[in-house]
C-alpha positions, 0 to 999 in steps of 0.5 A, a space after each residue: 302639899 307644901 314641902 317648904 319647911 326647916 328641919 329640926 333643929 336642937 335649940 339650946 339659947 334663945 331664939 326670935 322667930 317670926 310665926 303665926 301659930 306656935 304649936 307645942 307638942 309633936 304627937 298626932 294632934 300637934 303635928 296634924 295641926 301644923 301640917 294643916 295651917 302650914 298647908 293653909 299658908 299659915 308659918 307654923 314652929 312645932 316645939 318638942 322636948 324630947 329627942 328628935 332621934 329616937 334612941 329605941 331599944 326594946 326596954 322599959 327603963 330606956 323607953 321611960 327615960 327617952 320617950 315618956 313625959 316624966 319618965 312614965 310616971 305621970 298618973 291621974 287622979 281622981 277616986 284612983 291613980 292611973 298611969 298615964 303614958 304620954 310620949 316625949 319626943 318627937 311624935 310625941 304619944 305615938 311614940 309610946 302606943 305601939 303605933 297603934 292606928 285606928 279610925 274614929 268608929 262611924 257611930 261616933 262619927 255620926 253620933 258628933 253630926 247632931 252635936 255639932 249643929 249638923 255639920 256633915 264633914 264629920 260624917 264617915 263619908 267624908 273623913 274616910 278620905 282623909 283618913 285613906 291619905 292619912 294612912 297612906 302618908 304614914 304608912 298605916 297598914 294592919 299587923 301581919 299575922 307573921 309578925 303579931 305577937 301570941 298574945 294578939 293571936 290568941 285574942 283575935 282567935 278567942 274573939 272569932 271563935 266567940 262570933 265576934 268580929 276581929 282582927 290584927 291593929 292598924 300600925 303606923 310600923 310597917 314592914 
């Protein structure tokens, strides 16, 4: 992995770099992006709004404010509204998701296979150890019973006891 990157930097004037890619966002797909071109060599700068210290406190009105694009008032429109959560700073929507982590389920893996002209790398064969590294990296593991919420509780044991499967969510929070 190259490890040959400059840290953050709050830039409030003008600024000349030499890159090749500009990657503007550092949520999931952003920052996946820019660890794979820079992996291939490639010079990568990663923009970001928001904060890179996170100044997390368990409230609404302070994670509006410092986490949310808008402060959480984006909606989408369409034959209705609909809030849209996106996150501002950086990690960028995992900021505002509850950490939550979960792989792509293998019937949609499967189901690209045929629309992609039968490329296979996106089988879950292949992905599964992308997706190990992945979660090893950022430490998703699954929510312990200890420290989930009732609410996911009840959910988890309403669903088993109806025969269906569940479980506690992957999160990119460990303990």
């Amino acid at each position: 992995m190259n490890r040959n990157l400059r840290g953050y930097q709050d830039v409030q004037a003008e600024v000349a770099l030499d890159v090749d890619v500009v990657i503007v966002g550092s949520g999931p797909g952003g920052a996946a992006s820019a660890r794979i071109l820079a992996e291939g060599g490639r010079k990568v700068v990663v923009l970001e709004e928001g904060p890179a210290v996170p100044h997390f406190k368990a409230n609404m009105p302070n994670t509006q404010r410092y986490h949310m694009q808008e402060d959480g008032m984006i909606v989408a429109r369409g034959s209705g509204m609909m809030p849209i959560a996106a996150g501002r700073g950086v990690g960028g929507g995992s900021l505002v998701n509850s950490a939550i982590c979960f792989r792509t389920p293998e019937e949609v893996l499967r189901g690209w296979i045929p629309t992609l002209g039968g490329d296979d790398r996106f089988s879950p064969e292949h992905l599964a150890p992308i997706f190990d590294e992945l979660e090893q990296i950022l430490g998703i593991v699954k929510t312990d019973e200890a420290i989930a919420g009732e609410n996911n509780k009840l959910i988890v044991r309403g669903a088993r006891k109806l025969g269906l499967f569940s479980d506690f969510l992957h999160r990119n929070a460990p303990t």
